[in-house]
C-alpha positions in Angstrom: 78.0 99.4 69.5 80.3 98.7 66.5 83.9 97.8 67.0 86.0 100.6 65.3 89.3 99.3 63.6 91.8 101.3 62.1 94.8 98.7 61.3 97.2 97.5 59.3 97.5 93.9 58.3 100.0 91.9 56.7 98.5 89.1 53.9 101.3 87.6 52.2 105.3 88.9 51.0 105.1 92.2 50.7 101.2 93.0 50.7 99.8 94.3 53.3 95.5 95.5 53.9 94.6 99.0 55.6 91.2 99.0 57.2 89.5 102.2 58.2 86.7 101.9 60.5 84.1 101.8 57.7 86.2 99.0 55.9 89.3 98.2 53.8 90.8 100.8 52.5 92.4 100.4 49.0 95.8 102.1 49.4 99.6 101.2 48.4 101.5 101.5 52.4 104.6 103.4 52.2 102.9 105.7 49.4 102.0 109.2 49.8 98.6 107.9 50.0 99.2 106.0 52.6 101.2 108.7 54.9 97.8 111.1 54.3 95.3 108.3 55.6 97.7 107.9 58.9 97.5 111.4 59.0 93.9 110.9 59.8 94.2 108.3 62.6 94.3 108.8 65.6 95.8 105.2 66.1 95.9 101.8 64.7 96.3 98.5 64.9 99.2 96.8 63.5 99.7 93.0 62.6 103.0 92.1 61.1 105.0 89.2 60.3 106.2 88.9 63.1 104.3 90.6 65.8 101.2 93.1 66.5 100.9 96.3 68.8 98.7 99.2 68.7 100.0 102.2 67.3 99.2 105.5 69.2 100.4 109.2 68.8 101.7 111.5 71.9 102.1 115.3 71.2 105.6 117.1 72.2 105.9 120.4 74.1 107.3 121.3 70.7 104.2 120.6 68.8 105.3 117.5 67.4 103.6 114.2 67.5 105.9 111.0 68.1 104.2 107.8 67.8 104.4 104.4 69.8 103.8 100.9 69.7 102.3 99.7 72.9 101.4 95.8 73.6 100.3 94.2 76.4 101.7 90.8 77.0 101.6 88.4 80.2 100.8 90.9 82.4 103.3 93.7 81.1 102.8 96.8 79.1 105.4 96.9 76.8 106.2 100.6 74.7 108.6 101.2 72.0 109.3 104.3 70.0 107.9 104.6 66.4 109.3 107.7 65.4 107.2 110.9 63.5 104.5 109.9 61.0 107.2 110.1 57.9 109.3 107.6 59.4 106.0 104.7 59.8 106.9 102.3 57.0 105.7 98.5 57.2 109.5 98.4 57.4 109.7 100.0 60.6 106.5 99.0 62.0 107.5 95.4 61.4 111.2 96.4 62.8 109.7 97.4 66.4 107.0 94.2 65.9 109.8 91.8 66.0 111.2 94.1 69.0 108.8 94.1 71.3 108.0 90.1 70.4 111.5 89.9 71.3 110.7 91.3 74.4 107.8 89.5 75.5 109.3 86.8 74.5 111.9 86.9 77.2 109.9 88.2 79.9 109.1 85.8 82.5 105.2 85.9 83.5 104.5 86.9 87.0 103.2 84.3 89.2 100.4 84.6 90.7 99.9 84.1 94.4 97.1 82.4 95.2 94.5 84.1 97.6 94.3 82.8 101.2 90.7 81.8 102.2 89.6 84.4 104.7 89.4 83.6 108.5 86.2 82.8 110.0 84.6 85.9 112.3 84.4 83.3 115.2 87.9 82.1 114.8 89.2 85.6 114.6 87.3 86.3 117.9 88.5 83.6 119.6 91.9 84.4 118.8 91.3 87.9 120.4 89.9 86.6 123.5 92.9 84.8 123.9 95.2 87.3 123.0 93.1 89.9 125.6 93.8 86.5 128.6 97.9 86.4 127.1 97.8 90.4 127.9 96.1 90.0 131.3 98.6 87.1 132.2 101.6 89.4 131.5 100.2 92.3 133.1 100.0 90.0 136.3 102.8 89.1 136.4 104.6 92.1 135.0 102.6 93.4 138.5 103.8 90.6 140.7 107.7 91.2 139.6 107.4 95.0 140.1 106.5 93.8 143.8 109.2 92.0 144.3 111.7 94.5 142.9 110.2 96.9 145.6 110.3 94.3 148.4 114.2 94.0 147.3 114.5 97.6 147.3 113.3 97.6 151.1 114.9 94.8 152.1 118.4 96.2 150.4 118.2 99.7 152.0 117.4 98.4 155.3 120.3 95.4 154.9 123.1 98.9 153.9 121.8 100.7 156.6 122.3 98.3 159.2 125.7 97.4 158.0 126.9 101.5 158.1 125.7 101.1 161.4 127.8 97.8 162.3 130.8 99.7 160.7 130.5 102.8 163.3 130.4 100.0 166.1 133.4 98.6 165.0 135.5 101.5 164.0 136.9 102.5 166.8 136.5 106.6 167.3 139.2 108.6 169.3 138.7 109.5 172.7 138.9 113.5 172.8 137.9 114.3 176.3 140.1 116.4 177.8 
């Protein structure tokens, strides 16, 4: 399968080449010419003086195609707005070039983190068996304390009865018999 390329490239000062996918195209940019064979792209390349992106065309509500440069630099997609087809000079594609060089330029790259080595299945298993024992301790002893919180329990109702009892003894009750 053939690589298609529709781009434009700058050479030297002002000169710049238009390739079509069949080969380079001999047409002045910025020329009426040259607005009529974007006209039948559907995107393009662009390498300028002082960057490259690739050039693609999104269709309006309205009817109305906008184009933008898109580039994809350490990890980032970066988008910039082009304008309509009449406004696609080398001028202004070299403009938003040096923009979203600019951009790039001064984004940091993302760093990477590295991958932890997966954890053997038998290490993995063993930390579950120990994890089940850990639960099994707790629940024993979570059962042994719930004892004794019931033992106290007794052991305080019993201990407040016996002292309502004591306080009758001692509090002395009239003597009504007539």
């Amino acid at each position: 399968m053939a690589i298609l390329y529709r781009k434009i490239r700058h050479v030297t000062g002002n000169i710049y080449d238009l390739w079509r996918d069949e080969g380079q195209v001999t047409i002045t940019p910025d020329t009426p010419e040259y607005f009529t064979w974007l006209a039948t792209v559907k995107s393009f390349h662009f390498e300028g003086k002082t960057g490259h992106f690739t050039a693609q065309p999104e269709r309006k509500k309205n009817g109305e195609s906008y184009w933008y440069a898109y580039r994809k630099a350490i990890k980032h997609q970066f988008k910039q707005y082009l304008g309509t087809i009449d406004k696609l000079t080398t001028n202004r594609l070299e403009e938003v070039a040096g923009q979203i060089a600019e951009k790039a330029s001064q984004t940091p790259a993302l760093k990477k983190n590295p991958r932890t080595p997966p954890v053997p299945k038998e290490d993995l298993r063993r930390q579950i068996e120990a994890q089940k024992e850990t639960i099994q301790h707790q629940q024993a002893r979570i059962q042994k304390l719930e004892e004794e919180v019931k033992a106290l329990e007794k052991e305080v109702a019993v201990r407040g009865h016996e002292l309502i009892l004591e306080q009758r003894k001692n509090t002395k009750e009239p003597d009504y018999d007539f």
